[in-house]
C-alpha positions in Angstrom: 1.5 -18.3 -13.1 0.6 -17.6 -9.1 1.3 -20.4 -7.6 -1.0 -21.2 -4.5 -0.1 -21.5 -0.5 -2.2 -24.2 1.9 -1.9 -23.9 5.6 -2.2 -26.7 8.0 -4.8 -24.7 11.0 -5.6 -25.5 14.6 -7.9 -24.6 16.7 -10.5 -23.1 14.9 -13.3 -22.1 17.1 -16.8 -22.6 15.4 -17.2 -22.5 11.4 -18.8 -19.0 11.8 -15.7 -17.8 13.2 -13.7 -19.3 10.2 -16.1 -17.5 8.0 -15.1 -14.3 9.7 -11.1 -15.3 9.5 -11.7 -16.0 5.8 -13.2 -12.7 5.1 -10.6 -10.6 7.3 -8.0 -12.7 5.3 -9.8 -11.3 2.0 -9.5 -7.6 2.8 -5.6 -8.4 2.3 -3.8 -7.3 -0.7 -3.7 -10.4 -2.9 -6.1 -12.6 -0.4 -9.0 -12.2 -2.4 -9.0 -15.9 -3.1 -8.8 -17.1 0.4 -10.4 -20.1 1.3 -10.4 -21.1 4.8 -12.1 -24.4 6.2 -13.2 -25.2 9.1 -13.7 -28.7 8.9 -10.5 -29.5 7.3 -8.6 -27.3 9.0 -7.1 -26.0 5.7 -6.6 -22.5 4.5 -5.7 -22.2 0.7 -4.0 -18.4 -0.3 -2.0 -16.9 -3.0 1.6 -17.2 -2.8 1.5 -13.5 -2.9 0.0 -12.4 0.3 1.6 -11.1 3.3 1.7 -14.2 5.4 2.3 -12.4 8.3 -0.6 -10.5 8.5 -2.5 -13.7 7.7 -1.2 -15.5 10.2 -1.3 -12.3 13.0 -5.2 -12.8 12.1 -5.7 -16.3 12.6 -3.7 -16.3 16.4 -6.5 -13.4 17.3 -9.0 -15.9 17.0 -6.7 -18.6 18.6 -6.0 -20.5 16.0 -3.1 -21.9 15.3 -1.1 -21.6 12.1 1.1 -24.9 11.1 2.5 -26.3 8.2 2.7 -24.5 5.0 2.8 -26.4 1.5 3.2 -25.1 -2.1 0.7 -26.1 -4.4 
């Protein structure tokens, strides 16, 4: 069973940018089923993706990458 990541994220700039974030976090192997909102501030992905690279895309917005929870 894939287990599912949540990210705590700051500083989101406008909910069109978080759009664009989501769909850059998409084109990652195994972030098909990102989900990133803006209002929240949450960003749900699968356990299995390259956090790294997901979090390397959300500091070139500035936005700000916090706590991370299993779900």
């Amino acid at each position: 069973m894939t287990m599912t990541l949540e990210l705590r994220v700051d500083g989101l700039s406008c909910p069109n940018c978080a759009n664009e974030l989501e769909l850059e976090i998409r084109r990652l192997e195994h972030g098909q089923s990102a989900k990133l909102s803006y209002n929240t501030g949450k960003l749900t992905v699968d356990e299995k993706v390259d956090l790294d690279k997901v979090k390397r895309i959300l500091r070139s917005d500035g936005a700000t990458p916090r706590q991370l929870y299993r779900l």
